[in-house]
VEXGUFI-895725 format. One record per residue (C-alpha): residue in three letters; chain; x, y, z. Coordinates in steps of 0.02 Angstrom, whole numbers, plus 32768, in hexadecimal, padded with zeros to 4 digits. Layout:
BEGIN
['Ala', 'A', [X, Y, Z]]
...
***
This chain:
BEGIN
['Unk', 'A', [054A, 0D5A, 96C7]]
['Unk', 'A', [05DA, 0CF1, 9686]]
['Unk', 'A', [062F, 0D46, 9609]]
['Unk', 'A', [0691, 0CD2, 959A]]
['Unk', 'A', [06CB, 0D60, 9518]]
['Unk', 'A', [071B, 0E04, 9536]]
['Unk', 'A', [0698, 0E55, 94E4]]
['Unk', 'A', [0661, 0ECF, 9563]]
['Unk', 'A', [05A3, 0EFD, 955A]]
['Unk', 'A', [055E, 0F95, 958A]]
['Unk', 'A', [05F0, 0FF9, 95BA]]
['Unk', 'A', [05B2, 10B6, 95D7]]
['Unk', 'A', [061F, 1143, 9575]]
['Unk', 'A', [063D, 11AB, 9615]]
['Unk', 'A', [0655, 1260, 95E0]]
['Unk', 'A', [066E, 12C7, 967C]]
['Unk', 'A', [06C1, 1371, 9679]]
['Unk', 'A', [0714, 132A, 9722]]
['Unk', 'A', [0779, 12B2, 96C9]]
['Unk', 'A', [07CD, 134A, 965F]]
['Unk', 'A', [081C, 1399, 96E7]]
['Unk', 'A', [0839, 12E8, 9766]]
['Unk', 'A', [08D2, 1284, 9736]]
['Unk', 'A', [0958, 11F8, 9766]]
['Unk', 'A', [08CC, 11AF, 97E7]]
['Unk', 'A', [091C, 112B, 983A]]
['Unk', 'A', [08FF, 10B5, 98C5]]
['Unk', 'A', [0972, 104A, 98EE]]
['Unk', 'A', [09A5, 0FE2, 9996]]
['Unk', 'A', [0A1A, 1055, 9A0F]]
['Unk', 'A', [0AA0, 0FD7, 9A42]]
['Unk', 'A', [0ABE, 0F6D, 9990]]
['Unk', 'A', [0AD6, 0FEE, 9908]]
['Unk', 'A', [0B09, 0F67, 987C]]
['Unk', 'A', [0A4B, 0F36, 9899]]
['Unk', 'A', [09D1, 0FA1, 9830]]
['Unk', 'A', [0935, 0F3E, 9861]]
['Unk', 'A', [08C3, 0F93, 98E4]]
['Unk', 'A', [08A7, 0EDF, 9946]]
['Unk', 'A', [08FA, 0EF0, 99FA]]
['Unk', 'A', [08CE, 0E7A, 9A93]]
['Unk', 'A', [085D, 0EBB, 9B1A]]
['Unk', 'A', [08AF, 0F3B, 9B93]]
['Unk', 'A', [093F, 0F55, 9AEE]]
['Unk', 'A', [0948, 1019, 9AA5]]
['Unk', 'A', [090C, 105A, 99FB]]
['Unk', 'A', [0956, 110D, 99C0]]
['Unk', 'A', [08E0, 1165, 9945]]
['Unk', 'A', [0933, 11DE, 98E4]]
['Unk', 'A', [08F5, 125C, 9859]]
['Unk', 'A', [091E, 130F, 9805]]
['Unk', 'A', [08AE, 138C, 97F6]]
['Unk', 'A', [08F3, 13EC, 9749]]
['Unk', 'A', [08A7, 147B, 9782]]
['Unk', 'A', [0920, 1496, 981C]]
['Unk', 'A', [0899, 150F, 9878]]
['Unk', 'A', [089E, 14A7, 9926]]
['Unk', 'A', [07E0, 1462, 991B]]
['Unk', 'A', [079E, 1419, 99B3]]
['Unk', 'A', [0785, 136E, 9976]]
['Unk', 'A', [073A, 12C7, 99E4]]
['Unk', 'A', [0751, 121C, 99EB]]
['Unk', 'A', [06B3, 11A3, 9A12]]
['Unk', 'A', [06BD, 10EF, 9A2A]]
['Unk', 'A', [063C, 107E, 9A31]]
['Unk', 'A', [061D, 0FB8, 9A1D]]
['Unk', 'A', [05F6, 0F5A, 99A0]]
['Unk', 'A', [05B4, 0E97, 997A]]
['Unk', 'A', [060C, 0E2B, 9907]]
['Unk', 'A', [05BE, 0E69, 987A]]
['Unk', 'A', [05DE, 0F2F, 98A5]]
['Unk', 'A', [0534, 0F59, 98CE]]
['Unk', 'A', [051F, 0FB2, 996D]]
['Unk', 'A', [0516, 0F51, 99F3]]
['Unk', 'A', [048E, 0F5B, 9A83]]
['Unk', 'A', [050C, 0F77, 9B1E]]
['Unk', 'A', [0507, 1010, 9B67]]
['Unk', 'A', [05B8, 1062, 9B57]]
['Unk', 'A', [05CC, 105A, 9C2C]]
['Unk', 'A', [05C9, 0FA1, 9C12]]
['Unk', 'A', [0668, 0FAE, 9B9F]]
['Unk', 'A', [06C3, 1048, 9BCD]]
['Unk', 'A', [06F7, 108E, 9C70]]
['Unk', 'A', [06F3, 113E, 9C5F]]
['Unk', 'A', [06C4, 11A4, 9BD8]]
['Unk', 'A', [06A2, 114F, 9B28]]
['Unk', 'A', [06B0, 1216, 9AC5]]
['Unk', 'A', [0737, 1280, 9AF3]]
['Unk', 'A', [079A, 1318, 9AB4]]
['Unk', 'A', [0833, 12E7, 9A55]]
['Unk', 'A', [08B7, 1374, 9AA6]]
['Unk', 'A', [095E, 1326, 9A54]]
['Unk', 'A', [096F, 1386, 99B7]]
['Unk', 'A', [0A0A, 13DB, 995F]]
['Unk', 'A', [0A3F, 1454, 98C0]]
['Unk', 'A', [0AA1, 142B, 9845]]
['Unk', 'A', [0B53, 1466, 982D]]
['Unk', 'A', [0BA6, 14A2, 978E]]
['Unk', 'A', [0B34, 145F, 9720]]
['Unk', 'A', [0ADF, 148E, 968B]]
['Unk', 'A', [0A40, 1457, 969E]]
['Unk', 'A', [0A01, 149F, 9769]]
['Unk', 'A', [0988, 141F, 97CC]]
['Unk', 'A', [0971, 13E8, 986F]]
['Unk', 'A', [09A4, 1351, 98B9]]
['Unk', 'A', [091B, 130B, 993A]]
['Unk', 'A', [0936, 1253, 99A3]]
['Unk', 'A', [08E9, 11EF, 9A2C]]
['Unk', 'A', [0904, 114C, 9A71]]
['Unk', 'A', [086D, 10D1, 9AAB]]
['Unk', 'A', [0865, 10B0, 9B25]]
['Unk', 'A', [0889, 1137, 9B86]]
['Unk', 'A', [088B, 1164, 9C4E]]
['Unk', 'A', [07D4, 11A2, 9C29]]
['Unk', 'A', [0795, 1120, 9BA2]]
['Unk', 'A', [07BF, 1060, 9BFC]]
['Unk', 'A', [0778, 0FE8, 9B72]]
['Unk', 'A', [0752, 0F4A, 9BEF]]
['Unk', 'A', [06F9, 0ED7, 9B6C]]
['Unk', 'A', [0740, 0E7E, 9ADD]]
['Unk', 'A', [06DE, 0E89, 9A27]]
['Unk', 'A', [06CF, 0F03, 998F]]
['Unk', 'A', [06EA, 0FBB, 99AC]]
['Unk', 'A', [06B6, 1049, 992B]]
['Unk', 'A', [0724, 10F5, 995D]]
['Unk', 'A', [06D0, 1199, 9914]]
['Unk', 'A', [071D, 1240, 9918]]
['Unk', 'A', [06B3, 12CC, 991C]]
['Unk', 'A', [06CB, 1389, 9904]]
['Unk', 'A', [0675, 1425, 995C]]
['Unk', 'A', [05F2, 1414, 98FB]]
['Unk', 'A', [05D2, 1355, 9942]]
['Unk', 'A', [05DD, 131D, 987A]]
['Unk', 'A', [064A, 126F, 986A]]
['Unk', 'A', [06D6, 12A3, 9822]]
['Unk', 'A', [0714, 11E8, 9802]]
['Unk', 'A', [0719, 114E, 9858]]
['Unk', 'A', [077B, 10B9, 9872]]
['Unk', 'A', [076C, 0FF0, 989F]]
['Unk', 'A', [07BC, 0FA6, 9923]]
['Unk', 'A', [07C3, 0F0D, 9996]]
['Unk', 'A', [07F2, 0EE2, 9A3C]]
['Unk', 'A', [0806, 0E26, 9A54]]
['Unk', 'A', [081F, 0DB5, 9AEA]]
['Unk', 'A', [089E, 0D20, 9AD0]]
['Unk', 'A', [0844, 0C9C, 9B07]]
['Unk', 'A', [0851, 0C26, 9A5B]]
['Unk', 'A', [08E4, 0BF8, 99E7]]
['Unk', 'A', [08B2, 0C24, 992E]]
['Unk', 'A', [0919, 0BC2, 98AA]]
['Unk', 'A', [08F5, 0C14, 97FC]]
['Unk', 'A', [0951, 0BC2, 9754]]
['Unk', 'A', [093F, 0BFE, 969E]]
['Unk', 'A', [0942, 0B74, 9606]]
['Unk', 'A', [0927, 0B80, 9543]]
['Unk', 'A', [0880, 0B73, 9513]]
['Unk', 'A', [0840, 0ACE, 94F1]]
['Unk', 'A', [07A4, 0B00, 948E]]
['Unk', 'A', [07E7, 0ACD, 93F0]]
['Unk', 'A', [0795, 0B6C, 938B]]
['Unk', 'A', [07FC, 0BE6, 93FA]]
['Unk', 'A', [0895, 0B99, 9427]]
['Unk', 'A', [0911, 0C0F, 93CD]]
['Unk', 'A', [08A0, 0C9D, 9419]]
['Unk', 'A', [0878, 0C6E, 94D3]]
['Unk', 'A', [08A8, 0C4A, 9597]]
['Unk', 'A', [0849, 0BD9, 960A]]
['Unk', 'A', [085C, 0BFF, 96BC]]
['Unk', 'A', [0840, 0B7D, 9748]]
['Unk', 'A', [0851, 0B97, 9802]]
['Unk', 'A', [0849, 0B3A, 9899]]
['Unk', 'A', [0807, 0B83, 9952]]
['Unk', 'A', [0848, 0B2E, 99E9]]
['Unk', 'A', [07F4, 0B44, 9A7B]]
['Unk', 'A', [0826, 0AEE, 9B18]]
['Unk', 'A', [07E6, 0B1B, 9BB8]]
['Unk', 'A', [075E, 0B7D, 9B69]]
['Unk', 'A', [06AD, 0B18, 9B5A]]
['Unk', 'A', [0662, 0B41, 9ACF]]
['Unk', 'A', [05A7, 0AE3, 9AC2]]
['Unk', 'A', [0551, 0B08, 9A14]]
['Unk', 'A', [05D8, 0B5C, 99A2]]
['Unk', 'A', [0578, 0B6A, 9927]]
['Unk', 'A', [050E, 0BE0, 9972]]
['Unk', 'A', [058B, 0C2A, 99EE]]
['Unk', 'A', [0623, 0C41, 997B]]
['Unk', 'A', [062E, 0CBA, 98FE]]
['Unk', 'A', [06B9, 0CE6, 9889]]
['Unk', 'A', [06FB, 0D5E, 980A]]
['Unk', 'A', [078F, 0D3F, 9786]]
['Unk', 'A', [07DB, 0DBD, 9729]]
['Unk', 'A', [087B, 0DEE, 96AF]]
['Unk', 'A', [08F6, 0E75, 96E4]]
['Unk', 'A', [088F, 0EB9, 975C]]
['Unk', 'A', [081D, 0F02, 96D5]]
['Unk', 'A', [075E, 0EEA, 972C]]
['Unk', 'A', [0717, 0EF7, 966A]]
['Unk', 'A', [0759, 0E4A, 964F]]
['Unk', 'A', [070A, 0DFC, 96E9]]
['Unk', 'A', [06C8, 0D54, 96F9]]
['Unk', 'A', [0655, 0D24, 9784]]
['Unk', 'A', [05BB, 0CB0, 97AE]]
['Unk', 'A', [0639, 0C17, 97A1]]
['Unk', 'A', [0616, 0B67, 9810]]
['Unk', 'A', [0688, 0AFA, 9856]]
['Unk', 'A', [0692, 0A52, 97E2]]
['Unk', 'A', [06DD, 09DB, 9871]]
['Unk', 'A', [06CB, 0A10, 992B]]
['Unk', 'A', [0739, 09B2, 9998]]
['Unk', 'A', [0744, 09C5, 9A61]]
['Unk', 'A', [078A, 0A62, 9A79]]
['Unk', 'A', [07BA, 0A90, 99B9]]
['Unk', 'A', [074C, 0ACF, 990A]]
['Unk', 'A', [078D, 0AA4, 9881]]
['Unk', 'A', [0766, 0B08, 97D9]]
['Unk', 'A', [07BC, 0ABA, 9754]]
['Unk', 'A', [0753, 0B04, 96D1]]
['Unk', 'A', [076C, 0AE6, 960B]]
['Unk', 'A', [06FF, 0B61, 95B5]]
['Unk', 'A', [06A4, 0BD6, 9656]]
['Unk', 'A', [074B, 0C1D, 9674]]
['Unk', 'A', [0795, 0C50, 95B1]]
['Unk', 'A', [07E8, 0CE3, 95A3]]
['Unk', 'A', [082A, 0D3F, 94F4]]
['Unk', 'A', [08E8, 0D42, 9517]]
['Unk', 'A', [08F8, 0DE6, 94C3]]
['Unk', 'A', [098E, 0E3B, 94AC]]
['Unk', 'A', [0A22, 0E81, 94F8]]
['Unk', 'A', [09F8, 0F2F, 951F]]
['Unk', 'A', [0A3C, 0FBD, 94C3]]
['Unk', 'A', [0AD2, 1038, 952E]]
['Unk', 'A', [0B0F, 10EB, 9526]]
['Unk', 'A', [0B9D, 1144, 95A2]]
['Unk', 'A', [0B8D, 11DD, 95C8]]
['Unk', 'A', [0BFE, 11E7, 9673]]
['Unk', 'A', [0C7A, 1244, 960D]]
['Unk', 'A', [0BE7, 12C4, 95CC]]
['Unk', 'A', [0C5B, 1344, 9557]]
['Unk', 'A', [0C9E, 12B9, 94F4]]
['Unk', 'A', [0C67, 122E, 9493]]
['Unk', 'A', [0C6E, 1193, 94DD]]
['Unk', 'A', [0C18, 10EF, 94E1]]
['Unk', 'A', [0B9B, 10F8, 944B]]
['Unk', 'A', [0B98, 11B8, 9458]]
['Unk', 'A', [0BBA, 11FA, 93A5]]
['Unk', 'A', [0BC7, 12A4, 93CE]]
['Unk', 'A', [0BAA, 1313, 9453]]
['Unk', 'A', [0B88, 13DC, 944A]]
['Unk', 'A', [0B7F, 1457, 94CF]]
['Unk', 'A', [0AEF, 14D7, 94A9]]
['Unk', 'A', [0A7D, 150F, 9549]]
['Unk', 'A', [0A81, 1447, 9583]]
['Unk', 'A', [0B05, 13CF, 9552]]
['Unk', 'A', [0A9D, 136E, 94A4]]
['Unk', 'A', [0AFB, 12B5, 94A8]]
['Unk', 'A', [0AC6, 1265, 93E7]]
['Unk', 'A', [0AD4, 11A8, 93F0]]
['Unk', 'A', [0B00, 1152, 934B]]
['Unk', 'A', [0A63, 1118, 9301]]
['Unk', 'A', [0A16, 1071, 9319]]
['Unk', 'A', [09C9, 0FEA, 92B2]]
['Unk', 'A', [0949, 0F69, 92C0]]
['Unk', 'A', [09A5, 0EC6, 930E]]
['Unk', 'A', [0907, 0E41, 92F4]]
['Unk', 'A', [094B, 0E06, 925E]]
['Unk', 'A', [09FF, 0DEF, 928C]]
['Unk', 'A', [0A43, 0D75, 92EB]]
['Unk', 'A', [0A79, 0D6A, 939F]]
['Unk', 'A', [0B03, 0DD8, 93D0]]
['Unk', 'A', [0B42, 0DC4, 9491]]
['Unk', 'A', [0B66, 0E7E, 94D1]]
['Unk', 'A', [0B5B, 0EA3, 958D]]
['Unk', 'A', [0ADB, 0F06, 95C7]]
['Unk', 'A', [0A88, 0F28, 9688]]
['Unk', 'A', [09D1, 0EE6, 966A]]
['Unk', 'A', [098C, 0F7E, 963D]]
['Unk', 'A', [09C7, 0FEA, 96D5]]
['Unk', 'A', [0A3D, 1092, 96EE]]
['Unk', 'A', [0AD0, 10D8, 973A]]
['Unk', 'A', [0ADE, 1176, 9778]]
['Unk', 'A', [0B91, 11BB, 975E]]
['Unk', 'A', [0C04, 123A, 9737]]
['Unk', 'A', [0CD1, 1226, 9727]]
['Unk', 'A', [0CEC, 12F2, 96FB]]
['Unk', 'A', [0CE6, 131A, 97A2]]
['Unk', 'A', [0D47, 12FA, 983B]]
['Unk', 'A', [0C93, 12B0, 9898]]
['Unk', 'A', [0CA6, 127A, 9938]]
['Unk', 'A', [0C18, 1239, 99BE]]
['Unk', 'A', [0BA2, 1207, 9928]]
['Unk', 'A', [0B9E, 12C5, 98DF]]
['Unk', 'A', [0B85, 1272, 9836]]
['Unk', 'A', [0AC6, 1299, 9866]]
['Unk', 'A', [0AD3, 1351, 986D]]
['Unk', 'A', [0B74, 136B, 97F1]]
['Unk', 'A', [0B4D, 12FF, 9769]]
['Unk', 'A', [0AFC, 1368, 96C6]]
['Unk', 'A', [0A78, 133E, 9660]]
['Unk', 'A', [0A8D, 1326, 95B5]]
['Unk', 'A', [0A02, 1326, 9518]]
['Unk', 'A', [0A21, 1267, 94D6]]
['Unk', 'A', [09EE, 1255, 9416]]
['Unk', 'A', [09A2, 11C1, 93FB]]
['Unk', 'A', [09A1, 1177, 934D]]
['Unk', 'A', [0956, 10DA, 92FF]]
['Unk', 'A', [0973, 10A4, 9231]]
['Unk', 'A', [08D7, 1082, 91F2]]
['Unk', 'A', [08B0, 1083, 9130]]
['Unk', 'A', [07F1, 1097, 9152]]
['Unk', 'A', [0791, 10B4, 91E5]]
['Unk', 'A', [072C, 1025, 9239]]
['Unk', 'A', [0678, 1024, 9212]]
['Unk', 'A', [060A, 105A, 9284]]
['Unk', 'A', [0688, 1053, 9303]]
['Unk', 'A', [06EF, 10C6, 937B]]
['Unk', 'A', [07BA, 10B3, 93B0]]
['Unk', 'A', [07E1, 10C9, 945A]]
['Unk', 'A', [0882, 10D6, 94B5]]
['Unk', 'A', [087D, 105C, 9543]]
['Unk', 'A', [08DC, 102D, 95E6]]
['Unk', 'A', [08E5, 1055, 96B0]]
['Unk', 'A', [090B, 10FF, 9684]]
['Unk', 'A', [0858, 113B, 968B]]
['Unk', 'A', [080A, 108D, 96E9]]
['Unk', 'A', [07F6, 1038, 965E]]
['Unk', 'A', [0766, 10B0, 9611]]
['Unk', 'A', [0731, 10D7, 9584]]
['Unk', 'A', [0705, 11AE, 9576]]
['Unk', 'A', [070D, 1247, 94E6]]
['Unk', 'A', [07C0, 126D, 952B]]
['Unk', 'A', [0807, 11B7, 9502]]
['Unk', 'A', [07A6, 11AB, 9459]]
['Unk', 'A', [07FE, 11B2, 93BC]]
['Unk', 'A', [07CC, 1219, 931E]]
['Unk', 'A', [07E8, 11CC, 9266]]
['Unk', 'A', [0864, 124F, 91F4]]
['Unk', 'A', [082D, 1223, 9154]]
['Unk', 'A', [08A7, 1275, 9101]]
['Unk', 'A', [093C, 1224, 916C]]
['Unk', 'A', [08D3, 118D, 9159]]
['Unk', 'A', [08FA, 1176, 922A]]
['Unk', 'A', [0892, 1182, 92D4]]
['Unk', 'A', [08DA, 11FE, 9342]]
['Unk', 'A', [08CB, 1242, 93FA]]
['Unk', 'A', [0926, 1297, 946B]]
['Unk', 'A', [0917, 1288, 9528]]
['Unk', 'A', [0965, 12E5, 95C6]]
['Unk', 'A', [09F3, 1252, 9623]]
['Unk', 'A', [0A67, 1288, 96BF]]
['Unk', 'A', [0B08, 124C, 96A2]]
['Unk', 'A', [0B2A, 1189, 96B4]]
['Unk', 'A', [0B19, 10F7, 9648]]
['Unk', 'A', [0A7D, 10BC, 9605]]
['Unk', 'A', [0A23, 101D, 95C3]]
['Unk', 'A', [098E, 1034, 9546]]
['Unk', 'A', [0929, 0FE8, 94AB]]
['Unk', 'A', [08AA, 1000, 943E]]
['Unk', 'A', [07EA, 0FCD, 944D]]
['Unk', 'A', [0752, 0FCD, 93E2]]
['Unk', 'A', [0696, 0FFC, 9417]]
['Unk', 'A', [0602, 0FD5, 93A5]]
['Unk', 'A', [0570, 1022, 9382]]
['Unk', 'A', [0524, 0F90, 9413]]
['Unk', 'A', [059D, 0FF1, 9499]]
['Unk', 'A', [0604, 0F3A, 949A]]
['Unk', 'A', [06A3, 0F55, 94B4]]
['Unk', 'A', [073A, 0EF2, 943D]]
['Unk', 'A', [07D2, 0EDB, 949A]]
['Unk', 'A', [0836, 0E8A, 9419]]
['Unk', 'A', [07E2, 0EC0, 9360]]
['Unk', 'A', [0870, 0F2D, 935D]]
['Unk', 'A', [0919, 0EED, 93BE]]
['Unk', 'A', [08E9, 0E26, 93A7]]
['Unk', 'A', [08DC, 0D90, 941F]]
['Unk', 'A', [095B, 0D17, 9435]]
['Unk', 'A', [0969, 0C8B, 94B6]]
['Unk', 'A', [0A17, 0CAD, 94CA]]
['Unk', 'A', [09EC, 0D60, 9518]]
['Unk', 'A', [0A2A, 0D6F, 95CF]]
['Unk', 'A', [09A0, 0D95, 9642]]
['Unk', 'A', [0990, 0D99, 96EC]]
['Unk', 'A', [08DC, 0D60, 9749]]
['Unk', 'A', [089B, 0D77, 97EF]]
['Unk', 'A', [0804, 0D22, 983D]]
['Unk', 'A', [07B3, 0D5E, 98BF]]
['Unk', 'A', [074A, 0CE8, 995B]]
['Unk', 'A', [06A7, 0D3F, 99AC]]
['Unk', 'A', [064D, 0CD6, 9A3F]]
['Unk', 'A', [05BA, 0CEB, 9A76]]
['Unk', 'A', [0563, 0C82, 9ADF]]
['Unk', 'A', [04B2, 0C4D, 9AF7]]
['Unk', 'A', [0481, 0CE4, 9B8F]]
['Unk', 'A', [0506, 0D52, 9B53]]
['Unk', 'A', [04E1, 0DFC, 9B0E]]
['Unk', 'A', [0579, 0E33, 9AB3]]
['Unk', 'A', [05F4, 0DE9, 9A40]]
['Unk', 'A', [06A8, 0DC5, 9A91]]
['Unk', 'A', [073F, 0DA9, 9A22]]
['Unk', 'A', [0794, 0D27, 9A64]]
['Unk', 'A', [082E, 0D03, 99F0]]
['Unk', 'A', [087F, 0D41, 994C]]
['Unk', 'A', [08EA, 0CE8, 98C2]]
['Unk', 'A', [094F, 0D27, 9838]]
['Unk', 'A', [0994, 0CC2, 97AC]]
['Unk', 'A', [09F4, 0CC4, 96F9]]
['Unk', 'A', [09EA, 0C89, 966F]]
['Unk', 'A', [0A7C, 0C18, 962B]]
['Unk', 'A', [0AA0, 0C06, 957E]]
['Unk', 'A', [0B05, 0B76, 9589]]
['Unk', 'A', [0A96, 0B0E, 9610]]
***
């Protein structure tokens, strides 16, 4: 299903008492750590890293398993796309030091001397407890670089959204790779700052050349431009820093940010942001051999938003990498009638973070921009993804991977 708004449909509330005590989950390739995308060529590493707030030692596990282009399971067994073991013990684990808030630090890298992924595609990583209950998982995707993938980013042309919109076009380049029907062969997914909610797939080719698809779509590939993502700093964590009002030390560091407003109705304001994503950091300490994973604090971060009313028949989320881009209880805000604001507060380690704000209806679809505004001048950044699968073939291989941004002055 093509989805030509970012009005997400259907979106489950997940309310797990796993996601209280499970934080900073990230997965991230090994060997490029300015790259927060989990997309790493075949035979490349992945580290998967989470805390456990907690900080009893649990015997957690990590399970892999394949996926078609659409993330349904796919009908390989896992011996056709692993060597070794595809569930295993995750043994690397750590306490924290001089901090406030205890946890345990837990990582694992994929693949591993006993899980060799040997097949390009989708991947779904679960980790499970002793109890064999997911505690969370995690996409990833392992790609083969057979194809060039050109990906550009223009202003809208619909002439109803221009001010509000990006179209994306891209171009896959094939040579020395014989592709017969791609129509039925090729398969692709586009999506926005590496946020899977926005994802647009089911798209055709409109010219196919010898040895190059061309999709130089005008409406199929629209995109709301959004906004520049909101920040906070909290490296230095006993000071107030980077839109950190005020920070008090009580049983946990509480950081209060200074209190937001709407942006839809005001205009475009560059401010530079990272997408969505996170840092993990801490400058208090003298952290050497990345120790910022087991000496950096957590902090309660107040979240405020300036709202003279609340929205009908609506709820106010906090939004951004930080949790996966989900929407739970723990990230939901509650209206303060007499403060006439919405208000959270949610557990963050120490680093710098991107966020915004996001409205769910009564329909569970999802309003990216009601809140923060969409503007075409917005930098994004877009990634498509190329799946194969040929006629006799029973999995789908990904077989190249673009990234592009948008430009406001092309």
């Amino acid at each position: 299903m093509i989805k030509k708004e970012l009005l997400l449909i259907a979106i489950l509330l997940t309310v797990s008492c796993f996601s209280q005590k499970i934080k900073t989950v990230q997965l991230r390739p090994k060997n490029n750590p300015t790259s927060y995308a989990p997309i790493v060529r075949l035979g490349d590493v992945l580290k998967l890293s989470f805390d456990d707030l907690e900080a009893d030692s649990k015997e957690y596990q990590y399970k892999i398993e394949h996926m078609t282009h659409n993330w349904k399971p796919s009908n390989i067994p896992s011996n056709q796309y692993i060597e070794g073991f595809n569930q295993n013990e995750i043994i690397n684990f750590s306490n924290s030091f001089n901090t406030l808030q205890p946890y345990t630090h837990y990582t694992v890298e994929i693949p591993n001397q006993n899980t060799i992924i040997t097949k390009s595609g989708n991947y779904l990583i679960s980790v499970i407890n002793d109890n064999y209950d997911v505690v969370f998982t995690r996409r990833c995707i392992f790609y083969e670089d057979i194809t060039t993938v050109g990906v550009a980013a223009f202003r809208s042309r619909n002439a109803t959204t221009t001010n509000k919109q990006q179209t994306v076009q891209f171009i896959i380049n094939h040579p020395g790779l014989q592709i017969n029907t791609p129509t039925q062969e090729i398969n692709v997914s586009l999506f926005q700052n590496y946020d899977w909610n926005t994802v647009i797939t089911n798209l055709q080719p409109i010219f196919i050349k010898p040895q190059q698809l061309i999709y130089n779509h005008t409406v199929e590939t629209n995109f709301w431009g959004g906004n520049e993502f909101l920040n906070f700093d909290t490296k230095l964590i006993r000071n107030s820093s980077l839109n950190v009002a005020k920070v008090e030390r009580k049983n946990l560091y509480h950081s209060y940010l200074y209190t937001d407003e709407p942006r839809a109705d005001k205009t475009y304001t560059y401010n530079p942001d990272i997408n969505g994503q996170f840092v993990v950091r801490t400058t208090e300490r003298d952290v050497v051999d990345n120790r910022d994973y087991t000496e950096a604090d957590y902090s309660l971060v107040h979240f405020s938003l300036d709202v003279f009313e609340p929205f009908e028949n609506k709820e106010v989320f906090v939004y951004g990498a930080f949790n996966n881009y989900q929407l739970s209880e723990e990230n939901k805000m509650n209206y303060d009638f007499s403060q006439k604001i919405y208000k959270t507060t949610l557990p963050f380690k120490q680093g710098f973070y991107n966020y915004s704000y996001v409205t769910l209806d009564k329909k569970n679809r999802v309003n990216l921009h009601e809140i923060d505004g969409s503007f075409y001048q917005t930098e994004n950044e877009y990634t498509v993804i190329v799946y194969y699968k040929p006629f006799g073939e029973i999995y789908d291989r990904v077989i190249g991977v673009g990234n592009g941004y948008f430009n406001q002055n092309r």
